[in-house]
N, C-alpha and C positions, 0 to 999 in steps of 0.2 A: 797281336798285342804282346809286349816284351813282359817278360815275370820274371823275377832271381827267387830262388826257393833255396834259402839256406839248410843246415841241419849241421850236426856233431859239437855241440857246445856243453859245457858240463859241469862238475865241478871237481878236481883234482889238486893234490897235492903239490905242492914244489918241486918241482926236478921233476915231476910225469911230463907226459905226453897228450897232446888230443891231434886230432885231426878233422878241419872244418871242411864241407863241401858247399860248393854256391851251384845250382844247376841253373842255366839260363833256359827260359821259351822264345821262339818267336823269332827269332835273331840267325844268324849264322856267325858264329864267335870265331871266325877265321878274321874278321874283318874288326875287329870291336878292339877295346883298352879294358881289361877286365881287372877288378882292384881289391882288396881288403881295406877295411878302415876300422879302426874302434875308437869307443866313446865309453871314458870312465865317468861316473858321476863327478859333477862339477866340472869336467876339464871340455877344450872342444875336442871335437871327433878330428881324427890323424889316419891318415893313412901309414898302412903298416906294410903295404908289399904289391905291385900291379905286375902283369902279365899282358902283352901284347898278342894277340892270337895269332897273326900270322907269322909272326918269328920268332914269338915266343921267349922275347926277350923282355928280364924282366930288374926289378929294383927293388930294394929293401928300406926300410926305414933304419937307420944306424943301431936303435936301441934292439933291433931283432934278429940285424943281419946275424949270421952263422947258426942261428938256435931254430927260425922257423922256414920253412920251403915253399913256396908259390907253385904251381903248374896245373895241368890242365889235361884235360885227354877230350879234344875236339868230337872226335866220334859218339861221345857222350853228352855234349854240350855241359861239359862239369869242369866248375872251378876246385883248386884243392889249395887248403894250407895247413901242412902240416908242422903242428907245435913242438917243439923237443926244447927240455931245460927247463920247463915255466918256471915263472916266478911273479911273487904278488904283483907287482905292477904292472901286469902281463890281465889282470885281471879289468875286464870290461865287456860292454854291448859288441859283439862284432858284426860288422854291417860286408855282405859283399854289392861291391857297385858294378857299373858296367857305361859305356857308354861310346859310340859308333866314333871310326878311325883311331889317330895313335895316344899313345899315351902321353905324347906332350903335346903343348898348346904355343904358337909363337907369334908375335905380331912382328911389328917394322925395326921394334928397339929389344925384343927379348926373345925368350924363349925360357919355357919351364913347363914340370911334370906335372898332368893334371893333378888338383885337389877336388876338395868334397863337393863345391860350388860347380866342378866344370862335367860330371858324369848326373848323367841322367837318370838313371833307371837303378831304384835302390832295391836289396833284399829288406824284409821285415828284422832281421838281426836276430843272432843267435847267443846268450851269456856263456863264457869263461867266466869264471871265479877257481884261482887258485890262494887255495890256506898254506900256510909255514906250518 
């Protein structure tokens, strides 16, 4: 049976730092699209940053790239993302997902990176809340 057990959520100031961990069960995450998403009240949930496990290649959502880190230490079966810079609107549920082969999805006419609807197996989610 697959599990995501998240942990490191909190509540800190602006311009701090935190660092989230996602540990997966069940799974071998060499093989998997392993993801961050957050959901502020009212808005939908957005993915904020995915890691592919066997190449470890990964993407950011615009409003994060340069402040937050994505990666992984397979031996552990643990996801990581580390926060630098927050700031309020950085404030939300963060959920780590996961879900078997890559992180994009393509049929006959496209091709694109999965979303919330295409990964299986969610963490319970952990809060950020950053104050000014």
């Amino acid at each position: 049976q697959v599990a995501l057990v998240e942990s490191g959520g909190g509540s800190v100031q602006a311009g701090r730092s935190l660092r989230l961990s996602c540990t997966i069960f069940g799974v071998d995450s060499s093989y998997i699209c392993m993801a961050w998403f957050r959901q502020a009240p009212g808005k939908e949930r957005e993915k904020v940053a995915h890691v592919y496990g066997d190449s470890g290649v990964t993407y950011y959502d615009e409003t994060v790239e340069g402040r937050f880190t994505i990666s992984q230490d397979q031996a552990k079966s643990t996801m990581y993302l580390q926060m630098n810079d927050l700031k309020t609107d950085d404030t939300a549920m963060y959920y780590c997902a996961a879900n078997w082969g890559a992180c994009s999805v393509s049929g006959s006419a496209y091709s694109r990176w999965r979303e919330a609807g295409d990964f299986k197996y969610w963490g319970q989610g952990t809060q950020v809340t950053v104050s000014s």
